[in-house]
N, C-alpha and C positions, 0 to 999 in steps of 0.2 A: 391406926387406920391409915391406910395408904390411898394416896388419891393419885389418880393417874388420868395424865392429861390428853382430853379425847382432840383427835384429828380435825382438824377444820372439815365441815361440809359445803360450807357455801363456794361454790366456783368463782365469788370476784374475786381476783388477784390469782387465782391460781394458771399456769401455763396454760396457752390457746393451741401451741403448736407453731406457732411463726414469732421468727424470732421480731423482738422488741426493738423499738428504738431509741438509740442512745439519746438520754435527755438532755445532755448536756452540747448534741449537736445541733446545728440552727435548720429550724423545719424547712422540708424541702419544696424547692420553686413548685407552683402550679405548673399544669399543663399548659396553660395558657402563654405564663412568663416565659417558658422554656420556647415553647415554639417563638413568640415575639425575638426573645435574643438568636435564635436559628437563621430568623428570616432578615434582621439587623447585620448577620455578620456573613450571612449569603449576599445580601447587597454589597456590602465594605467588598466583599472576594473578587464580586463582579467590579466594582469599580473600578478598584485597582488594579487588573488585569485588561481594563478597558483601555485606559490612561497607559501602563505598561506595557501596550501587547507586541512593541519590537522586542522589549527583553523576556516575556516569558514563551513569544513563538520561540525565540533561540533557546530557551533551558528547554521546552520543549521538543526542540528537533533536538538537540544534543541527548535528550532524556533515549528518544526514539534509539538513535544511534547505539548509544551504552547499553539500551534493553538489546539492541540487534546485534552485537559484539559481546556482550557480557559471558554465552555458552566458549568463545573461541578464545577469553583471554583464559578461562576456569580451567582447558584443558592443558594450556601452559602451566599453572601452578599444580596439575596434577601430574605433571610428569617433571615437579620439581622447578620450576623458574616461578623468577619473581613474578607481580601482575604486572610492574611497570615496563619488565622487558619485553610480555606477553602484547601488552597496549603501545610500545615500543616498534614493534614486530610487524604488528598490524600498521601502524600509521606509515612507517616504511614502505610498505605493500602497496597501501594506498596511495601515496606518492608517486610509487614508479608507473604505476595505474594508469592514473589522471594526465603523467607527462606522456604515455604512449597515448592517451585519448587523444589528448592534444596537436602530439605534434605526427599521429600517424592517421590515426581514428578518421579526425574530422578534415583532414587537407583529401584523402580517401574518397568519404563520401563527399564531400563536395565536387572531387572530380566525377565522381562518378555523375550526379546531379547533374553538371556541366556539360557532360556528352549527350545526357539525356535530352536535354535541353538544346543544342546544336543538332543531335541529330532526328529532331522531332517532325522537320520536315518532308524527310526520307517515310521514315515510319507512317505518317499519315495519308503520303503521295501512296506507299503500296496495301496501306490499310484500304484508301478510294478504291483503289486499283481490286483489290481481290472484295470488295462488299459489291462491286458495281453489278454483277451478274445474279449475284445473292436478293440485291432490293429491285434488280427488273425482273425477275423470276417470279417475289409477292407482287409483284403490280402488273404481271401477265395474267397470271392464276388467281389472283384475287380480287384485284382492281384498287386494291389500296395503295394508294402513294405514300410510302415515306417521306414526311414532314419534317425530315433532320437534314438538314445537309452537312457532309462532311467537311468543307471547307469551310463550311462556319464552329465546328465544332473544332478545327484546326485554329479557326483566329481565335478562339477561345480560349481555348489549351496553351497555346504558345506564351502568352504573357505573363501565364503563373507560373508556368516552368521559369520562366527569365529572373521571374522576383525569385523565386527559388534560391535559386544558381548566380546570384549574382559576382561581378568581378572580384577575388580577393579584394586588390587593392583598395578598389571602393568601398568594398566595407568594412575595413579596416579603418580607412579614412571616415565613414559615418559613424562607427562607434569610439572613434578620438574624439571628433567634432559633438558628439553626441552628450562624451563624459564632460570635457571643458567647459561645453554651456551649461550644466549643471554641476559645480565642484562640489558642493556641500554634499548632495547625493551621492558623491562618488564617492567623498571620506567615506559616509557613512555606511555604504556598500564595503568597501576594501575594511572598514572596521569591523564591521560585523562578520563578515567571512575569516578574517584574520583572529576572532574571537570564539567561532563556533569551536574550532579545533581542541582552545584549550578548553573552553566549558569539556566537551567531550571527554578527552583526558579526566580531569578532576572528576566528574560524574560518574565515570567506566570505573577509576581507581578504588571510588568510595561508594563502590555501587552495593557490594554487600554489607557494610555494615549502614547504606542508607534502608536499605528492603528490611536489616534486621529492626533498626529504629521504626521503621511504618508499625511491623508487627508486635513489636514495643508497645504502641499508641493503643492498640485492641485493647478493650478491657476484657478481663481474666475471664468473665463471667459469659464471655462470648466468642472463645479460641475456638471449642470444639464447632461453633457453627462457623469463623470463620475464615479460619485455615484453610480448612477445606477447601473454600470457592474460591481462596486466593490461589491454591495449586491447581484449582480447574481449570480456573482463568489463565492462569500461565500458563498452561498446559494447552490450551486452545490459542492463545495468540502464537506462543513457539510454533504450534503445527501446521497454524495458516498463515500466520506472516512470513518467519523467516521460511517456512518451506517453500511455499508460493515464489519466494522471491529467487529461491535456490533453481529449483523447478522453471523459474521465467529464463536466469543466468543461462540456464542447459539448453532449453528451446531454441532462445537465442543463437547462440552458435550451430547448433545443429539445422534450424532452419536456415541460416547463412550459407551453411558448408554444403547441403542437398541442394539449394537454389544456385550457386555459383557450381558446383560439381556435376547436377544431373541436368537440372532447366537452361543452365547456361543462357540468363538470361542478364537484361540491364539492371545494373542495384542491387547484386543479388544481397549485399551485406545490410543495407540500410533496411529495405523490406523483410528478411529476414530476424536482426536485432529490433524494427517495431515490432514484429509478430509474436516476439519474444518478451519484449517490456511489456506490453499490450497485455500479456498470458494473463498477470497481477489479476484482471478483473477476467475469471472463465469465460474462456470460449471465446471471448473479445478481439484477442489477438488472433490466431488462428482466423477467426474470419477476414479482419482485416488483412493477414496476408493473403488469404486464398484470393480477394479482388486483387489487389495491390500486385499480385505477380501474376495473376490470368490477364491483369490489361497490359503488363507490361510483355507476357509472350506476346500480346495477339498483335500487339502495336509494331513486335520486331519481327514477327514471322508469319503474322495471320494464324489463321484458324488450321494449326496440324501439331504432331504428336509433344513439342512444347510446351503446350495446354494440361494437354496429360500428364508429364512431367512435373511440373507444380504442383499440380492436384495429388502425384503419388507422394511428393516429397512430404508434404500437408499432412496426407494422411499416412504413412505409415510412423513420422515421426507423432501424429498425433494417437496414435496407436502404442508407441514406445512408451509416450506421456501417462497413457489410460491406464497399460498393466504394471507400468516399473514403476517410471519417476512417481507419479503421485501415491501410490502405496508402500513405498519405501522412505519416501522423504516427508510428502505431510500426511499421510495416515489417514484412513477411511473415518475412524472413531474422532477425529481432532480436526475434522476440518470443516467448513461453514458451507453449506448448502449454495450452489452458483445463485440460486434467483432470489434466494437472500442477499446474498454479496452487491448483487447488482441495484436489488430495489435500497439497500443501505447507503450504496456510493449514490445512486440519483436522487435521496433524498439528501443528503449531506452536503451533495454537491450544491440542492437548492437552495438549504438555508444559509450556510458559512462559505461556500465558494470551493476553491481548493482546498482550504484546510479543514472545511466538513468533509471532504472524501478521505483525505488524508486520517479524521479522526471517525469517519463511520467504522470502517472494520475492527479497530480495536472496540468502540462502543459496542458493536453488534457482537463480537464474541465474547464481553464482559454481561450483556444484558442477555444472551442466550446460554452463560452457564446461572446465570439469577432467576430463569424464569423457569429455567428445570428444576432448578432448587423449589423453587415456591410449587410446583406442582408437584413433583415429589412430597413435600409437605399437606398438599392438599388431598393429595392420596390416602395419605395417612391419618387422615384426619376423622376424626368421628360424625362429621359431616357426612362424609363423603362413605364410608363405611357401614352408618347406620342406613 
């Protein structure tokens, strides 16, 4: 007689479907403890970044720099050069840059300042001169007097041009006198500038196998969510930062070269290159040049086709801006909505100062590919489905 041994029925012990836990590992922290040490080592981050914050704004800007370099050393080592000759290349560039800033750029617009400034007189004597017929004309036909007087708006004017445009010399002499009475500032100014460079350097050098390390850090269990948002992310900051900034570069000169070429008017480079840095935040600039060189016609020729002039240079170069430059360089699908950008920089600006403007548009275009994520998820959700 054969006895055969029947299968267990009772389901304790038998598989649930999720896997077990190893016993021999030590049970895992609550929810509680976990958040506690989060919010323990979120403070220690804040502090020391508090206490720190010349040395991590400078790895900071340097960080900036090497994300904003990092596509132009990549395409040297794709046509065979090292990275260091690529970043080599570059700081060369940047060199001869900063000396033509220097020693042409800004002696340039200061004259130009200078003239504006000397010849502010004249400008004002035939601005009187041609408004005079203009405001007794409303006060024939209307009865309103004009409450502005021009020669008050003349003593006005003239002082802040002067601060403007001050003497070389002198201020030369005020920023010697300036740096002596405070020496330890000025080490530590001439240090840190003398420092960013190399930070930059080493950061640019070890930029990719630093991004490979970040993505290292992910846990396995959480690549396919979040790779993804880290190439969107990049993928949104590449199209509005550095394009934007590309896009500003181009403006710049092009509004310089229409305003000295067709308006032919005073300044044309300074008002121009604002109009041009100014772009960074949409539409900002552009506006600021359309005042900035409508008063500087009306001031050297009054009210005739000058005006006009300005206005076409504005707009057809803002026109060039509309169909080419920003759909070729930052992309319809990659770039941040203008009244986002704006409501982001004046909230940034309120909390952190300049380095909240400086750090809203990277924020904003990191929190604007997370919160498509999360509604995409919501979409899909059985929530939202059922």
């Amino acid at each position: 007689m054969t006895t055969t041994t029947r299968c267990r029925t009772s389901h304790r012990g038998s598989p649930t479907g999720r896997a077990r836990r190893n016993p021999n590992l030590p049970p895992a922290p609550a929810w509680r403890s976990r958040l506690g040490w989060s919010g323990v080592i979120l403070v220690v981050l804040v502090g020391l970044i508090w206490l720190l914050w010349p040395l991590f704004s400078m790895l900071f800007a340097a960080a900036a720099f090497a994300y904003l370099l990092d596509p132009v050393v990549d395409r040297f080592e794709a046509r065979g050069r090292s990275r260091e000759f690529g970043i080599a290349t570059i700081f060369g560039a940047a060199a001869v840059g900063l000396t033509v800033l220097l020693l042409v750029v800004v002696p340039s617009v200061a004259h130009q300042v200078s003239e504006l400034s000397s010849n502010l007189g004249e400008y004002m004597t035939n601005l009187t001169v041609r408004a005079q017929p203009t405001m007794a004309w409303i006060e024939t036909n209307t009865g309103y007097v004009v409450p502005y007087s021009l020669d008050d708006l003349t003593a006005a004017v003239a002082p802040a041009l002067q601060d403007l445009s001050p003497d070389t010399t002198s201020l030369v002499k005020r920023i010697i006198t300036g740096a002596l009475s405070s020496s330890l500032q000025l080490v530590l100014t001439i240090f840190n500038l003398t420092l960013l460079p190399v930070f930059v350097f080493f950061i640019l050098r070890d930029w990719d196998r630093m991004v490979a390390r970040v993505r290292g850090l992910v846990p396995q269990r959480y690549h396919a969510m979040a790779f993804p948002l880290m190439s969107q992310i990049d993928l949104r900051l590449a199209g509005f930062v550095r394009g934007q900034i590309t896009v500003s570069m181009i403006l710049a000169v092009l509004y310089s070269a229409g305003l000295w070429l067709i308006a032919d008017i005073d300044m044309p480079f300074v008002v121009g290159g604002l109009a041009g840095l100014l772009f960074i935040v949409p539409y900002l600039g552009t506006a600021t040049g359309i005042l900035l060189g409508s008063l500087l016609a009306v001031l050297q020729y009054g009210f005739d086709w000058h005006i006009l002039a300005v206005w076409a240079v504005f707009g057809v170069v803002q026109l060039f801006e509309g169909f080419v430059l920003t759909p070729q360089i930052v992309g319809e699908s990659t770039g941040l909505s203008p009244l986002v950008v704006m409501i982001a920089l004046i909230v940034g600006g309120s909390l952190l100062g300049v380095w909240g403007m400086l750090l809203a548009i990277p924020l904003t275009a990191a929190l604007s590919v997370l919160l498509g994520a999360l509604i995409e998820h919501y979409r899909k959700s059985g929530f939202f489905n059922d």
